[in-house]
LUMZAVO-227285 format. One line per 3 residues: number of its first residue (from 1); for each residue x, y, z of C-alpha. Coordinates in steps of 0.2 Angstrom, whole numbers, plus 2048, in hexadecimal, padded with zeros to 3 digits. Each point is the difference from the previous one (the first is absolute). Example, Ala and Ser with C-alpha at 12.3 -4.5 7.8 and 13.67 -1.06 7.14 Angstrom:
! residues 2
1 = 83E:7EA:827 ~ 806:811:7FD
//
This chain:
! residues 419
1 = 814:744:794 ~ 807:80C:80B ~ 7F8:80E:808
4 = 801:810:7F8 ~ 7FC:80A:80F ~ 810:7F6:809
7 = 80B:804:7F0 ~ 7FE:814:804 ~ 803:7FB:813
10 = 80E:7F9:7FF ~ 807:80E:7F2 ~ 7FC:80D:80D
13 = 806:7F8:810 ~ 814:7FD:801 ~ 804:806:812
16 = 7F6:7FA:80F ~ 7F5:7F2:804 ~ 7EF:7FD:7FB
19 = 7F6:7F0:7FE ~ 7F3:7FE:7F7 ~ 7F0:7F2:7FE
22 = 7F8:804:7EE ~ 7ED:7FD:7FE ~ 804:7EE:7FB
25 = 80A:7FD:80F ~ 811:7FF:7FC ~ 80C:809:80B
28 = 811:807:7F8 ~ 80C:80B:80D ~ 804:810:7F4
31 = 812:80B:805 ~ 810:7FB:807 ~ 7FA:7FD:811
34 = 806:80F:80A ~ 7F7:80A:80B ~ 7F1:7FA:80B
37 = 7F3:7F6:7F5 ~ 7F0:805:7F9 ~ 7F5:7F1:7FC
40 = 7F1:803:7F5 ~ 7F0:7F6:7F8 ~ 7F5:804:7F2
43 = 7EF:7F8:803 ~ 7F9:800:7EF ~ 804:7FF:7EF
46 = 7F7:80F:7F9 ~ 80A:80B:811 ~ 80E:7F9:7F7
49 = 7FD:806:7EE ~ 7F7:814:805 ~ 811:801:809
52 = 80C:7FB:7F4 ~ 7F5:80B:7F3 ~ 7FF:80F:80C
55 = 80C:800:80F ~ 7FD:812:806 ~ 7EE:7FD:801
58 = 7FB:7F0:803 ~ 80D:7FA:80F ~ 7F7:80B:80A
61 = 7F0:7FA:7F9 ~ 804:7EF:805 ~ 808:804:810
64 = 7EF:808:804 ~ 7F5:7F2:7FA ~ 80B:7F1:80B
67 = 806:7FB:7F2 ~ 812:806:800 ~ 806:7F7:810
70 = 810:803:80B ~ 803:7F2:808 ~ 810:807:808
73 = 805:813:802 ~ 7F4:80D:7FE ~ 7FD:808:7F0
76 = 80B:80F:800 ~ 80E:7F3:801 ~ 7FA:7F8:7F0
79 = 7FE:811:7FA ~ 811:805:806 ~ 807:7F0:7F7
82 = 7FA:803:7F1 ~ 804:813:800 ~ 811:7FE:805
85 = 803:7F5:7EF ~ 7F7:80A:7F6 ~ 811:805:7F3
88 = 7F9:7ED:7FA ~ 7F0:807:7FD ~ 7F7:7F7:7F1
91 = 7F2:809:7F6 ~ 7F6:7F8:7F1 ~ 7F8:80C:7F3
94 = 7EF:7FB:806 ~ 805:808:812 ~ 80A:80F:7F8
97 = 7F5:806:7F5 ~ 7F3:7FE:810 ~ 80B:80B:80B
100 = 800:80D:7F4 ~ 7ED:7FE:7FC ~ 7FD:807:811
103 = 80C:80D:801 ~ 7F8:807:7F2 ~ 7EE:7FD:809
106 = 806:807:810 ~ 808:811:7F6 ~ 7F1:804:7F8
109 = 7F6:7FE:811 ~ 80C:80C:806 ~ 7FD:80D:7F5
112 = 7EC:7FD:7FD ~ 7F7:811:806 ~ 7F3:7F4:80C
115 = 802:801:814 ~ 800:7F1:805 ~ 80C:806:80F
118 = 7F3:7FE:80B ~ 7FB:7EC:7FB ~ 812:7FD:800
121 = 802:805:814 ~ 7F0:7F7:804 ~ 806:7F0:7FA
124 = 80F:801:80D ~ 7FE:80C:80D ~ 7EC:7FD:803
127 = 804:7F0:806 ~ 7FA:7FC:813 ~ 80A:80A:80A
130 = 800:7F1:80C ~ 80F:7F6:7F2 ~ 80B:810:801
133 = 802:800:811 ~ 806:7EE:801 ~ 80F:804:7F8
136 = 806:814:801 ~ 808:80A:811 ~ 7F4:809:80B
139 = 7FF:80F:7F6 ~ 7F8:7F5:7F2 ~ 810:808:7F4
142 = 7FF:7F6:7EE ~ 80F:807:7F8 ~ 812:7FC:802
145 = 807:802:814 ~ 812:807:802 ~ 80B:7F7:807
148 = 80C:809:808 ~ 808:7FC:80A ~ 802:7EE:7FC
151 = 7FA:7F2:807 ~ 7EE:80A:80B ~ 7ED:7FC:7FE
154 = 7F3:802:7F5 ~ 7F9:80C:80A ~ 810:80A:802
157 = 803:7FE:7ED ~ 7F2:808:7FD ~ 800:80D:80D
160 = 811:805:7F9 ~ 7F9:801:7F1 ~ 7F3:80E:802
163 = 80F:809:809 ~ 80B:7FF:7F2 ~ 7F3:808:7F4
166 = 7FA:80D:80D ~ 812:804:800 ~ 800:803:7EE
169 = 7F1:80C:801 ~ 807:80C:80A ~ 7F1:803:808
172 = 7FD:80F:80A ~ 7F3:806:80C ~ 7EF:804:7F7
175 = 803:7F9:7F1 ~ 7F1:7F8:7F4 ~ 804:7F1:7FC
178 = 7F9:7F3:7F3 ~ 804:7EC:7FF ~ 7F9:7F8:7ED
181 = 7FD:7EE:804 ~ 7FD:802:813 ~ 7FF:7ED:805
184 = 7F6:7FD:811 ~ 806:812:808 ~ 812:7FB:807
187 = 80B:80E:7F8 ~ 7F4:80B:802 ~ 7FD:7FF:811
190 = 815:7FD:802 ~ 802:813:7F5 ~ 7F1:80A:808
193 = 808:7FB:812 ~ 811:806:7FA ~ 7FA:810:7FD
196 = 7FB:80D:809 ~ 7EE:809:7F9 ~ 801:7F2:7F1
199 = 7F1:7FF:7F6 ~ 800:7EE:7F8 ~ 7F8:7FA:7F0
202 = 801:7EF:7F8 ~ 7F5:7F9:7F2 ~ 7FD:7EF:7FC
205 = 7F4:7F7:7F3 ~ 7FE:7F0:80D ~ 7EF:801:809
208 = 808:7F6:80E ~ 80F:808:803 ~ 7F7:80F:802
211 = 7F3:7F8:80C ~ 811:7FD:80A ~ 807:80B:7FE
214 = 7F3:80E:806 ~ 7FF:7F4:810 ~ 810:801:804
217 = 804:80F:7FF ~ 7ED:807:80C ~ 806:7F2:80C
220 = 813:80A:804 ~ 7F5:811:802 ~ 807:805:7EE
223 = 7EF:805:7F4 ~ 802:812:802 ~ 812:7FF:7F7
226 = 801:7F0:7F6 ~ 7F3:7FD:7F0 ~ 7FF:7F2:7F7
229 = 7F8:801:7EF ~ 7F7:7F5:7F2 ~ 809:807:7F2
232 = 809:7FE:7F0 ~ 810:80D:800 ~ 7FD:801:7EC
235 = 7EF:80B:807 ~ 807:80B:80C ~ 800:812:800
238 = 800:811:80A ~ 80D:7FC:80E ~ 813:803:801
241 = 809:7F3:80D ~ 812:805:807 ~ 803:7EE:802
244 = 7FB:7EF:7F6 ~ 804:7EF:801 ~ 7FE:7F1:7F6
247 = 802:7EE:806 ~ 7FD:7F1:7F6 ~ 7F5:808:7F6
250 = 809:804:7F0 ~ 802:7EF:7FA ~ 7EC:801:7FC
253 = 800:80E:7F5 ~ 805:7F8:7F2 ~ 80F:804:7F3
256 = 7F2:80B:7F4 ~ 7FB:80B:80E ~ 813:806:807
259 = 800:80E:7F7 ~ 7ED:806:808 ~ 805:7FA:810
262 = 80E:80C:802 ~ 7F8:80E:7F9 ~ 7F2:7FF:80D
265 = 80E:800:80E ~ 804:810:7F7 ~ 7F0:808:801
268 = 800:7F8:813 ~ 810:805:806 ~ 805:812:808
271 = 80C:808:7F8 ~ 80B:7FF:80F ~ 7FA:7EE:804
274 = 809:7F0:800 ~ 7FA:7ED:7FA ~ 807:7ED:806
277 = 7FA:7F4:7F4 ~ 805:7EE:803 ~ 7FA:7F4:7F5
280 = 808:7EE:7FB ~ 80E:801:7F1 ~ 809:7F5:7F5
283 = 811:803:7F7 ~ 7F9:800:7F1 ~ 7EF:803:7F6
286 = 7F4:7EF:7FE ~ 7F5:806:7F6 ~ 7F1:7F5:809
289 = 7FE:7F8:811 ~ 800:7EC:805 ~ 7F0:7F9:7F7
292 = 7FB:7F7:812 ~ 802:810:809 ~ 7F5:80B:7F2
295 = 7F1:7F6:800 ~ 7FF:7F7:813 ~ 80A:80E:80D
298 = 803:812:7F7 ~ 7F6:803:7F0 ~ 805:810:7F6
301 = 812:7FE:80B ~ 810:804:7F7 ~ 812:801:809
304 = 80B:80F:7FA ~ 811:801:7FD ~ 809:813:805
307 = 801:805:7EF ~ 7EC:7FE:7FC ~ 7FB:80B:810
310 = 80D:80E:7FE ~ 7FE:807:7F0 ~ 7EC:803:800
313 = 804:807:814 ~ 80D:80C:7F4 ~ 7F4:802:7F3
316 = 7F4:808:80D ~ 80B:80C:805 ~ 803:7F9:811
319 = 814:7FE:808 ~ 809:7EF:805 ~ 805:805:810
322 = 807:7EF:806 ~ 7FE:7EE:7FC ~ 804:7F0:80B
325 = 7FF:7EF:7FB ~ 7FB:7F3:80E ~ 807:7F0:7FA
328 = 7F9:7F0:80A ~ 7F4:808:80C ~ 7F1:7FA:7F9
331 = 808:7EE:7FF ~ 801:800:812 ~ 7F0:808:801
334 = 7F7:7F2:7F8 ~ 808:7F3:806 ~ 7F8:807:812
337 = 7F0:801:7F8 ~ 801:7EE:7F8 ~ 805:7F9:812
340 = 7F3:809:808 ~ 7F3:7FC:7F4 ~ 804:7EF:801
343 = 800:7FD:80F ~ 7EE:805:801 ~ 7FA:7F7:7F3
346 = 7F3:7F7:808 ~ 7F6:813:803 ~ 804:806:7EC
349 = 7F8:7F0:7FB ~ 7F2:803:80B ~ 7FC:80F:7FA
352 = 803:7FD:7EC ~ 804:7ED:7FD ~ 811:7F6:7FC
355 = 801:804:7F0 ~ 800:814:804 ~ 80F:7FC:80D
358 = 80A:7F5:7F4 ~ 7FC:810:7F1 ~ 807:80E:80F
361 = 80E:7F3:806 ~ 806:7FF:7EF ~ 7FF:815:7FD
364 = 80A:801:80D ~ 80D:7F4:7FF ~ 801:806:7ED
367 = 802:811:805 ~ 80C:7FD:80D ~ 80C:7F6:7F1
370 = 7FE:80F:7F4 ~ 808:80B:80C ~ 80F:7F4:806
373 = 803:7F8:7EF ~ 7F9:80C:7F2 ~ 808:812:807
376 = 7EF:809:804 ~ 804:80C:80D ~ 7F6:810:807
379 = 802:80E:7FC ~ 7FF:810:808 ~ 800:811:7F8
382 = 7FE:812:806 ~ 7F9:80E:7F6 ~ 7FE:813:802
385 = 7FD:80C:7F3 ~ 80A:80D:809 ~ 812:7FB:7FE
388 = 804:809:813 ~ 7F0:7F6:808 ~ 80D:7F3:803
391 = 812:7FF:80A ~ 80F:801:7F5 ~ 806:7EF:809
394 = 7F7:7F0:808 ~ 806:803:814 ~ 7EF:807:804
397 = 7F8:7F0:7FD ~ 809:7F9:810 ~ 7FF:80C:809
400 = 7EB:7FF:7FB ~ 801:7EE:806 ~ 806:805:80F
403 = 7F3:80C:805 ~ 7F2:7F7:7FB ~ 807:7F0:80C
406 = 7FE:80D:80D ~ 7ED:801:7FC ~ 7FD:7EE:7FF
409 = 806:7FF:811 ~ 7F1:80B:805 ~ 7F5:7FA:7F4
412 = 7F1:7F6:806 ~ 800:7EF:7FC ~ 7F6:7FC:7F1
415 = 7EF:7F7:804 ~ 7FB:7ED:7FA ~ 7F2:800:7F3
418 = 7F2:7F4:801 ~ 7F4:7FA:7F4
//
């Protein structure tokens, strides 16, 4: 009896070249033999049904447990493969109606009036600090680097990067300025440097970014002007910033809480002020994220498309001053981070076990082909409230970049952090 598993398989994949052993141990060579082959085995029969019956979870599942084997390539190629044929996409009823049981779960979470923002951030960003800094540049940056221009570093990508949003802020000397999501301390650092008499602020809920963060930032003398904070921007009050910025943090407020999110920037934001938010996009609305990604990497995640950010940002009574899409950055981005983390598998391993480097290898390869193959992008957007806060044209943001290539010339190299 042939298998049904191989039946979808060979459905889905026309183009390329995969070959695959089954859990019985036949081997079949799938696709019209272009490109460079991806050779794949199945070491059981039960990996072989939980896929077949729920692809978007359990590949990963299997891939994580050993048991999901490539024998040949890595697995974003198989990922890649399998993405690039996906117009031959097969779904049964079982798996639709699946798909659409968890976007209905993950809506209502959404909208649920329980903070679990907090929980959520632990299950990523409190892991060991050690695993982060085997992958990302020396300024621990966990967001998408720009590249521009083609073709430098990691480290520059992300150095050019801070300068680009710092360009946006049109920062000016003594300015307060407040970061939600502040990572391990890097843009703050970068912004409060930048400007003359700054007073810094960024809030995190991760205990261990903060721990970081507040050692990075007493170790380059900057305690006195730079404060990081355990705290939930849903529960701030009593302080007006000229400035804020948001990095990578938006994609963790959840689709029910847009709407409250903006109208705390309000409350937040001077009337004169100015705010970047970059936060990953998609052309598009979803409705629910990856099912592997939900419950293993980003719980209470959700990717928005333009349309789902701007109109509760209107509804607040805030201004769209400007909008950039960043198609492709975070692609190369991740594709650094994979090699990098890779490459040290033998110390993530150490420090979690293999089947915690084959679940991260697989979020990253995964997230690497959404952005090349599924159009997600970044997406930058600057908002005043004051339509004059703003220059009526975009020249000022190179002639920013320029100026604040002048300070990193002078700017103190940054310090290696040890554990």
């Amino acid at each position: 009896m042939a298998s049904a598993f191989l039946s979808i398989v060979q459905q889905i994949v026309r183009k390329g070249s995969l070959k695959l052993t089954l859990a019985n141990g036949e081997t079949h060579t799938i696709g019209d033999g272009t490109g460079e082959p991806v050779v794949a085995r199945l070491a059981d029969q039960e990996a072989e049904d939980a896929i077949r019956r729920d692809p978007a979870m359990r590949l990963g599942e299997m891939y994580m447990q050993g048991r999901f084997i490539l024998e040949q390539g890595n697995i974003y190629d198989f990922l890649s493969l399998v993405k690039q044929n996906t117009t031959n996409e097969i779904f049964d009823f079982k798996m639709a109606a699946l798909l659409l049981g968890r976007i209905a779960w993950q809506q209502l979470k959404s909208r649920v009036p329980v903070n679990r923002n907090k929980h959520n951030v632990a299950h990523h960003y409190d892991l060991s600090a050690k695993l982060f800094d085997l992958f990302l540049d020396e300024d621990w940056q966990y967001s998408c680097a720009y590249f521009e221009p083609p073709g430098i570093d990691l480290d520059e990508a992300q150095l050019a990067k801070k300068r680009h949003i710092a360009a946006k802020l049109l920062l000016e000397p003594n300015q307060r300025i407040l970061e939600i999501g502040s990572g391990w301390g890097g843009m703050g650092m970068y912004l409060t440097e930048a400007t003359e008499g700054a007073e810094f602020t960024g809030i995190t809920l991760s205990e261990e970014q903060l721990k970081v963060s507040r050692t990075r930032a007493e170790k380059r003398g900057l305690a006195d002007r730079v404060r990081f904070e355990l705290q939930d921007y849903r529960t701030m009050t009593g302080r007006k910033f000229d400035r804020i910025v948001s990095v990578g943090m938006f994609e963790h407020v959840g689709i029910g809480h847009y709407g409250n999110f903006f109208r705390k920037v309000s409350d937040l934001l001077d009337d004169n002020g100015v705010m970047v938010l970059h936060s990953i996009g998609r052309p598009k609305p979803s409705f629910g994220t990856n099912a592997f990604i939900e419950k293993y990497i980003f719980p209470g995640g959700y990717i928005p498309s333009v349309g789902e950010v701007v109109l509760p940002l209107e509804k607040a009574g805030l201004l769209v001053k400007d909008i950039e899409i960043l198609p492709l950055h975070y692609a190369y981005t991740l594709r650094h981070w994979r090699e990098r983390f890779v490459a040290r598998k033998a110390e993530a391993v150490a420090l979690y076990d293999e089947q915690f480097f084959r679940m991260w290898e697989f979020y990253l390869a995964g997230s690497e082909m959404g952005f090349r193959w599924d159009e997600l992008f970044i997406l930058q957007i600057q908002i005043a409230k004051n339509q004059f806060a703003v220059p009526d044209n975009r020249n000022y943001i190179e002639r920013n970049e320029a100026k604040l290539k002048e300070f990193e010339a002078t700017r103190a190299p940054l310090e290696k952090v040890t554990f």
